[in-house]
N, CA, C and O of each residue as an XYZ file, in Angstrom:
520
protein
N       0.847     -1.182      0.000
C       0.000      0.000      0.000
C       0.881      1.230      0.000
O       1.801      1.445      0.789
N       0.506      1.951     -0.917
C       1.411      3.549     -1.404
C       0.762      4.185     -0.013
O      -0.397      4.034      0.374
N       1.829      4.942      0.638
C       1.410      6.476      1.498
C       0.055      7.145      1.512
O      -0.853      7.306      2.328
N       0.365      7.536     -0.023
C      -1.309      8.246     -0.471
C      -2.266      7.592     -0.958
O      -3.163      8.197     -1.545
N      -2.288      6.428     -0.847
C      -3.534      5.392     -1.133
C      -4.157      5.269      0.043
O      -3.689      5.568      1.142
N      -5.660      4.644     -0.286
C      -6.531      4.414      0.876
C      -6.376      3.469      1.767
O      -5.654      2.563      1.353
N      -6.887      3.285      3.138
C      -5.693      2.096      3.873
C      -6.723      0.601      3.293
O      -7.839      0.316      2.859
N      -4.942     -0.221      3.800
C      -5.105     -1.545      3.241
C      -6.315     -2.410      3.509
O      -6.633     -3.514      3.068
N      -6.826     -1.686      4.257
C      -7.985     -2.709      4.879
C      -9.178     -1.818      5.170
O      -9.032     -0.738      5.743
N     -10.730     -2.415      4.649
C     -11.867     -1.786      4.477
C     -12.717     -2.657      5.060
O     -12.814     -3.795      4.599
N     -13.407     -2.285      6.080
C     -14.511     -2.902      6.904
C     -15.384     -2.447      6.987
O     -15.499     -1.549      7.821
N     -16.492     -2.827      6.155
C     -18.057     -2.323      6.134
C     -18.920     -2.747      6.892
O     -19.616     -3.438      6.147
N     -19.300     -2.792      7.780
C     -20.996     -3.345      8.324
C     -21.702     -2.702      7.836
O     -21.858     -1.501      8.057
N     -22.665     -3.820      6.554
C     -23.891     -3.377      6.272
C     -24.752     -3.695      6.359
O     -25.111     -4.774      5.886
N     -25.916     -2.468      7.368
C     -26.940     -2.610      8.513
C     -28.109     -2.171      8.006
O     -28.121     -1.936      6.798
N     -29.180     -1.987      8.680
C     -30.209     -1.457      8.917
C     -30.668     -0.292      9.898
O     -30.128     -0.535     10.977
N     -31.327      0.710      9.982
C     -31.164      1.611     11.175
C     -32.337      0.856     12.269
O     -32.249      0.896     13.496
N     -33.413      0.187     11.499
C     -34.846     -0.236     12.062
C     -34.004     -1.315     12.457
O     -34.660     -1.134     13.483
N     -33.388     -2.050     12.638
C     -32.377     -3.371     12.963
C     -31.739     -2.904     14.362
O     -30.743     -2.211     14.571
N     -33.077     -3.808     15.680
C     -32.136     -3.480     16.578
C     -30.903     -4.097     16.828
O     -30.121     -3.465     17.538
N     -30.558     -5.186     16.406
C     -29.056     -6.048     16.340
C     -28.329     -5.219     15.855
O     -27.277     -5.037     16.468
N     -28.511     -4.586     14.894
C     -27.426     -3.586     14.211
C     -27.140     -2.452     15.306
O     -25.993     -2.032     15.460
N     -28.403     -1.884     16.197
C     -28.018     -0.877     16.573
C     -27.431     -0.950     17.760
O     -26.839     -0.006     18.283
N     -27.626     -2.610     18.480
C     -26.567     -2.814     19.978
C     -25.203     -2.945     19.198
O     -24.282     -2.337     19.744
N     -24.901     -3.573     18.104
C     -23.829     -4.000     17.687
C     -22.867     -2.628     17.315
O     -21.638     -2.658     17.385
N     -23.708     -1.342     16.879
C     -23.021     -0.545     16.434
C     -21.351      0.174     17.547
O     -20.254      0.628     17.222
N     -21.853     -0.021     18.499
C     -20.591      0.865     19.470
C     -19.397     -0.123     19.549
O     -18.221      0.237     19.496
N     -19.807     -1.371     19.678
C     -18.763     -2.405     19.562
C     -18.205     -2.482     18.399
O     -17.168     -3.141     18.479
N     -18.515     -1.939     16.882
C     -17.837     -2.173     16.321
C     -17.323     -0.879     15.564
O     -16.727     -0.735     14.496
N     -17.876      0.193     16.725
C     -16.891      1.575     16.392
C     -15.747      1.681     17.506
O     -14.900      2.565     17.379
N     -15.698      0.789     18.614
C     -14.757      0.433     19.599
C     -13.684     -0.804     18.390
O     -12.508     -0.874     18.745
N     -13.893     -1.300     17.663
C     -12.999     -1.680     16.732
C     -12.136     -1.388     16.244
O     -10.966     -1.757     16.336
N     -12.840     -0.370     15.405
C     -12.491      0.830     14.391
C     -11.385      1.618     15.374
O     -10.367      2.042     14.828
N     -11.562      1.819     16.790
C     -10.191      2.067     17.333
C      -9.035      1.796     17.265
O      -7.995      2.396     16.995
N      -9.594     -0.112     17.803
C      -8.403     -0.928     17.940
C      -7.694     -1.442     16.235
O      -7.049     -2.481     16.094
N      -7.983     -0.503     15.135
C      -7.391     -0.985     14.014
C      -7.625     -0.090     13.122
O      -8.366     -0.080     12.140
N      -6.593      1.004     13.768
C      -6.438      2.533     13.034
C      -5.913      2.262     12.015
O      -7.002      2.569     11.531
N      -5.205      1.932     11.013
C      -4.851      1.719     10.165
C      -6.303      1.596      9.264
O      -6.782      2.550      8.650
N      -6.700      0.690      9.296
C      -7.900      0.026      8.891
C      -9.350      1.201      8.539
O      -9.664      1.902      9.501
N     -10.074      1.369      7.393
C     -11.026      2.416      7.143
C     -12.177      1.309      7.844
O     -12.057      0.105      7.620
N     -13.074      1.737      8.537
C     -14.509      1.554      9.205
C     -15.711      1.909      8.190
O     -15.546      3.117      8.019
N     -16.624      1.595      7.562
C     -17.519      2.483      7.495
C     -19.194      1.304      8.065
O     -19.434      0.104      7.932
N     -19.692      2.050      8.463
C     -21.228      1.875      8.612
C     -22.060      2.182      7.502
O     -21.885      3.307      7.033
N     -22.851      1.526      7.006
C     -24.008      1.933      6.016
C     -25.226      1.041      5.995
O     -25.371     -0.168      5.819
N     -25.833      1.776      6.170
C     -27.685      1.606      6.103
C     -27.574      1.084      4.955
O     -26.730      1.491      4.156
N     -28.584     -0.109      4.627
C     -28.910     -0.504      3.151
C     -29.960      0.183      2.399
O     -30.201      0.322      1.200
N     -30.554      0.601      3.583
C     -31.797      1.176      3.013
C     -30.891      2.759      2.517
O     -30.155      2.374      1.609
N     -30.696      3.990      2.679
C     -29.763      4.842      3.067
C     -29.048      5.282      2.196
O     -28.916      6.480      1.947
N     -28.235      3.926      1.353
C     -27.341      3.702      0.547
C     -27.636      2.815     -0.213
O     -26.824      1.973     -0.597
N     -29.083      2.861     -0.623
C     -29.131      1.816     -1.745
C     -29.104      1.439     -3.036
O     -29.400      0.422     -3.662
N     -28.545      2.836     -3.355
C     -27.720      2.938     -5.293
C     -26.971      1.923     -4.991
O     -27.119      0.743     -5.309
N     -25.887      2.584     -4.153
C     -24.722      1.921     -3.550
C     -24.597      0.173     -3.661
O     -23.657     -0.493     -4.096
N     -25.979     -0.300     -3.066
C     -25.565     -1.536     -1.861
C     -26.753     -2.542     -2.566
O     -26.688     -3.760     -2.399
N     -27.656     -2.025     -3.231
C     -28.891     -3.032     -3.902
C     -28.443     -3.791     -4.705
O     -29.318     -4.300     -5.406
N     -27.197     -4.175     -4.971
C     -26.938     -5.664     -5.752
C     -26.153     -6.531     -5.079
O     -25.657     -7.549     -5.561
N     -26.001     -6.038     -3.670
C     -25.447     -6.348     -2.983
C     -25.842     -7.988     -2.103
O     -25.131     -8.830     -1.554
N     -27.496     -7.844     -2.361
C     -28.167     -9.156     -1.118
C     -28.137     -9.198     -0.245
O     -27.830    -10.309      0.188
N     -28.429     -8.024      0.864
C     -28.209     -8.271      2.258
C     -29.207     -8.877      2.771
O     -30.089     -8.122      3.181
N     -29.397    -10.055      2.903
C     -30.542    -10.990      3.901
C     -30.704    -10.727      5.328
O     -31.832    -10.462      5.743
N     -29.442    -10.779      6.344
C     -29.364    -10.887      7.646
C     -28.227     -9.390      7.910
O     -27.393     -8.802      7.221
N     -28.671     -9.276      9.018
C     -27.872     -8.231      9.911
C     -26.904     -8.651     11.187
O     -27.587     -9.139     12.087
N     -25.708     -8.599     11.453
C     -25.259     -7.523     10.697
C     -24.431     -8.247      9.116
O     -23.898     -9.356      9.088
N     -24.481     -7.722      8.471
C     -23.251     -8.115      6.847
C     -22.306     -7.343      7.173
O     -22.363     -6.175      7.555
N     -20.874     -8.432      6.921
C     -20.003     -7.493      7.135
C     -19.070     -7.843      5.462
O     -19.094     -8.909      4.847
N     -18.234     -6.423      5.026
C     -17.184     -6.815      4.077
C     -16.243     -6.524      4.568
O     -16.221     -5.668      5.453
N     -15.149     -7.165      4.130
C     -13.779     -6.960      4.560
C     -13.044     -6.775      3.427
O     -13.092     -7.771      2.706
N     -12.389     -5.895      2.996
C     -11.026     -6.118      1.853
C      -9.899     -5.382      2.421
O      -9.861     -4.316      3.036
N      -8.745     -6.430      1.972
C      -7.947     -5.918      1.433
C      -7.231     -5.055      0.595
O      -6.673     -5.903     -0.100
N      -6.908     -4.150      0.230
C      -6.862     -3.088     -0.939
C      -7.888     -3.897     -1.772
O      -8.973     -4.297     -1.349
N      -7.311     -4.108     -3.210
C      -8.402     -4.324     -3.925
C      -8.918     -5.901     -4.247
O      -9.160     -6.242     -5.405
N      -9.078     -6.936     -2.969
C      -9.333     -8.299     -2.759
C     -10.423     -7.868     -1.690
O     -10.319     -6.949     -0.878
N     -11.617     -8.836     -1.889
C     -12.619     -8.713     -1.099
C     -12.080    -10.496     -0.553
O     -11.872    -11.538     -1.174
N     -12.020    -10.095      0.924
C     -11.386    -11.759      1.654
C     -13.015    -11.978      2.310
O     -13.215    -13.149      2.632
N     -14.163    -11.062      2.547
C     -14.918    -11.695      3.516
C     -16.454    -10.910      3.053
O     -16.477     -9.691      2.881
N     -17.602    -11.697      2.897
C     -18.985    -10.969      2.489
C     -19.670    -11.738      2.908
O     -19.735    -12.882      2.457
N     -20.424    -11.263      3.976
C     -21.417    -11.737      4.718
C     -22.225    -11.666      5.828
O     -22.221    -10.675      6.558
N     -23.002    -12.748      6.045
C     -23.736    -12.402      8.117
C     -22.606    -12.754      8.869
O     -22.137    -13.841      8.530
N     -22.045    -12.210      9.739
C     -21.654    -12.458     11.104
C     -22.469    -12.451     11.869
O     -23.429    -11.692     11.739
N     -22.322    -13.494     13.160
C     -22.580    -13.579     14.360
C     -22.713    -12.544     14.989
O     -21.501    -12.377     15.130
N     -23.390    -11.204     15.788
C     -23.194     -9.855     16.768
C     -21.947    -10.419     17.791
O     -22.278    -10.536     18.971
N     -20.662    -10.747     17.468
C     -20.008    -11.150     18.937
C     -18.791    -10.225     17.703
O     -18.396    -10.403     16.550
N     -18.572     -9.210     18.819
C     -17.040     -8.392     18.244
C     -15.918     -9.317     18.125
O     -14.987     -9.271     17.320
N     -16.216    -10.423     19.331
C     -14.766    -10.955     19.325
C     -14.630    -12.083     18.158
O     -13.793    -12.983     18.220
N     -15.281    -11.971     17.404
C     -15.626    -12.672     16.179
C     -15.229    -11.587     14.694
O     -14.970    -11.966     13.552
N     -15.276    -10.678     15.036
C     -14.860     -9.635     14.252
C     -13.225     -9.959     14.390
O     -12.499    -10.722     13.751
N     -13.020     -9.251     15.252
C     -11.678     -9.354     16.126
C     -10.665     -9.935     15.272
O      -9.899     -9.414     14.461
N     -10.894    -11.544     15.766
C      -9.901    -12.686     15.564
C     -10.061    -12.377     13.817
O      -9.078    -12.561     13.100
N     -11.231    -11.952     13.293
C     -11.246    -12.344     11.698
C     -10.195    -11.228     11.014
O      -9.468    -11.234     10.020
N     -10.531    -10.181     12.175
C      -9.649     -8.907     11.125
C      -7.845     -9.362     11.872
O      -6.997     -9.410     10.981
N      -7.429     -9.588     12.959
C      -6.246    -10.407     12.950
C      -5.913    -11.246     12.337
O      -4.729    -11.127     12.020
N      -6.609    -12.530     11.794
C      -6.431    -12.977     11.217
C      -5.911    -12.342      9.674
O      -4.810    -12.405      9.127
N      -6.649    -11.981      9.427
C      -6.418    -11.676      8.005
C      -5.282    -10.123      7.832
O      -4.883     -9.670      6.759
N      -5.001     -9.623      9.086
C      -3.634     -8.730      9.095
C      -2.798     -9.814      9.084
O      -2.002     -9.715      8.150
N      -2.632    -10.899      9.795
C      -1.280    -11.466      9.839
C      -1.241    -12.045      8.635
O      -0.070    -12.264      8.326
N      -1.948    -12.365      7.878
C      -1.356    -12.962      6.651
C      -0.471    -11.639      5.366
O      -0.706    -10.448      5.164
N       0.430    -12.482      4.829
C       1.089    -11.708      4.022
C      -0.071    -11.119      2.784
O      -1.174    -11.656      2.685
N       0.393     -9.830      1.782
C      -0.386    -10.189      1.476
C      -0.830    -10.709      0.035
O      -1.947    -10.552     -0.458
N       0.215    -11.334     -0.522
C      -0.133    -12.643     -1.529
C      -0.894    -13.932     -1.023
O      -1.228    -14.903     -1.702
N      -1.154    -13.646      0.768
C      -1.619    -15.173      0.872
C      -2.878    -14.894      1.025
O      -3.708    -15.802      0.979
N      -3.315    -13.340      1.274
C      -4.596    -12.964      1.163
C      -5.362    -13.068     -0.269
O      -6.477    -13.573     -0.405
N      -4.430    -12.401     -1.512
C      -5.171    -12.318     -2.590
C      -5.055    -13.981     -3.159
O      -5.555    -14.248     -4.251
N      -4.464    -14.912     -2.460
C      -4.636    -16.515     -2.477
C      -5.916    -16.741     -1.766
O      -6.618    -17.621     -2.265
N      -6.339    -16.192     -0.798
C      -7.314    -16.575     -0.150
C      -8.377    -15.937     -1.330
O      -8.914    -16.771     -2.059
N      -8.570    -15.089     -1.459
C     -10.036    -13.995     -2.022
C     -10.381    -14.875     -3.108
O     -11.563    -14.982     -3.436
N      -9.151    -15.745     -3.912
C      -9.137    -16.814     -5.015
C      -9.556    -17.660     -4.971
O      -9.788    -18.348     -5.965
N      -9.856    -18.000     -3.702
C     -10.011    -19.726     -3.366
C     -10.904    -20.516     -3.825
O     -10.532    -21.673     -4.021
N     -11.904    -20.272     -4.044
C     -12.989    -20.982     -4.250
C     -14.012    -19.856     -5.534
O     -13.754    -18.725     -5.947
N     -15.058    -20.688     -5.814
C     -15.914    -19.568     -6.858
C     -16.747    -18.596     -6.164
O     -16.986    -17.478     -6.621
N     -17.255    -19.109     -4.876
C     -17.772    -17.499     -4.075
C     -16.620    -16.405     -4.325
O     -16.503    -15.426     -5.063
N     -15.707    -17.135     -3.209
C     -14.750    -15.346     -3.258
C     -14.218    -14.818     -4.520
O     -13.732    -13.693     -4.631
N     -14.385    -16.090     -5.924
C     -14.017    -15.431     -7.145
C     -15.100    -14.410     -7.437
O     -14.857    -13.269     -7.829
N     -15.926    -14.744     -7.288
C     -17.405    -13.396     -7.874
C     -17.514    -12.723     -6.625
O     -18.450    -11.939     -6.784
N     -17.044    -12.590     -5.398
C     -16.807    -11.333     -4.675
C     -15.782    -10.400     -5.179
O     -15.654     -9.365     -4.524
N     -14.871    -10.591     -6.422
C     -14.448     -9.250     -6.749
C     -14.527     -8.948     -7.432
O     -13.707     -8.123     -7.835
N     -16.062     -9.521     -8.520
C     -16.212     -8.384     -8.881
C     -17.819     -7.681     -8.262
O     -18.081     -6.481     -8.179
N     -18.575     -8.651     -7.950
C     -20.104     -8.341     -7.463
C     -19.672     -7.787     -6.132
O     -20.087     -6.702     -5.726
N     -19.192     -8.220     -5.747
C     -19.171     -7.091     -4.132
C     -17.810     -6.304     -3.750
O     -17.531     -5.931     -2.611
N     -16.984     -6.110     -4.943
C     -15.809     -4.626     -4.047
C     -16.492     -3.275     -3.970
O     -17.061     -2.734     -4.918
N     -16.377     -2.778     -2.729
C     -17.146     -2.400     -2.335
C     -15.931     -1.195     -2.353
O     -16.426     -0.076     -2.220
N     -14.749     -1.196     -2.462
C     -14.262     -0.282     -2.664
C     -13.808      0.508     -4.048
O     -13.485      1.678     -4.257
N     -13.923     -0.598     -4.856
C     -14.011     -0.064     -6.230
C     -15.588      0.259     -6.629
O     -15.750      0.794     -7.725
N     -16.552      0.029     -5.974
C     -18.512      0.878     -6.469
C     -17.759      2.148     -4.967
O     -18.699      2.926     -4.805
N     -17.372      2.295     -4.631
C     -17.496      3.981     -3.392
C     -16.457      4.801     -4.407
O     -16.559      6.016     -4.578
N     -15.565      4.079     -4.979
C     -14.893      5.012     -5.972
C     -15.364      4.959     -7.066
O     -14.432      5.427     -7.721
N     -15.986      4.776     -7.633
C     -16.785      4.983     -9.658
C     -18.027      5.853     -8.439
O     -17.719      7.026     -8.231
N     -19.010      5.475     -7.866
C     -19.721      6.230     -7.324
C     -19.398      8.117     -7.169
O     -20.088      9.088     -7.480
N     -17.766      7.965     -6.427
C     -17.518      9.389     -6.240
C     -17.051      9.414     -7.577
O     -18.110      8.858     -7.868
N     -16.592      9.505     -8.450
C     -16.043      9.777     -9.702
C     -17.551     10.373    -10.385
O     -17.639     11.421    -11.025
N     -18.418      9.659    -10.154
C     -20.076     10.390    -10.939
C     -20.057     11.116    -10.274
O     -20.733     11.983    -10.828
N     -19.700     11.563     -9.200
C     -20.321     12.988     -8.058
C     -19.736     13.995     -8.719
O     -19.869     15.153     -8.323
């Protein structure tokens, strides 16, 4: 990751505001966003953001994405337990990161997570139309 690039790691929870699971879950996982400054946080309503997020499929709350610069390693429901967050975003710092964009490869889900769900390449073409 270049200096002036966006940081290596992007963690979305995407929620609901009417979702009370989303809304106990929310402080715990802006107490995260502490513990992994490096790391961009964002929160988004589906409803809210739904140019954005409607091809997205959010069934259950909370959905979380995870990428790597431009490898999506994780799309889905989590469990509400931070410490489940936690271990996943350690996890996936300690790996190098060729063994990450090995992981995002692995199978045919995470192959069509990059291109149906980077979520950081639709927030950038998004701002580029703004």
């Amino acid at each position: 990751m270049s200096t002036d690039a966006a940081p290596e790691f992007l963690v979305a929870c995407l929620c609901a505001a009417w979702c009370g699971t989303c809304r106990d879950y929310r402080a715990g996982f802006d107490a995260l966003a502490a513990r992994f400054p490096t790391a961009r946080f964002l929160w988004l309503d589906v409803e809210d953001e739904a140019d954005l997020l409607d091809d997205y499929d959010v069934d259950n709350f909370p959905t979380l994405l995870i990428q790597r610069d431009d490898a999506v390693l994780f799309f889905g429901p989590m469990l509400p337990h931070h410490d489940l967050l936690q271990r996943t975003l350690e996890s996936f710092h300690a790996q190098p990161p060729t063994e990450s964009l090995r992981y995002a490869h692995a199978d045919p889900e995470r192959r069509r997570w990059q291109t149906e769900r980077n979520l950081r390449r639709a927030l950038a073409e998004r701002d580029d139309a703004a």
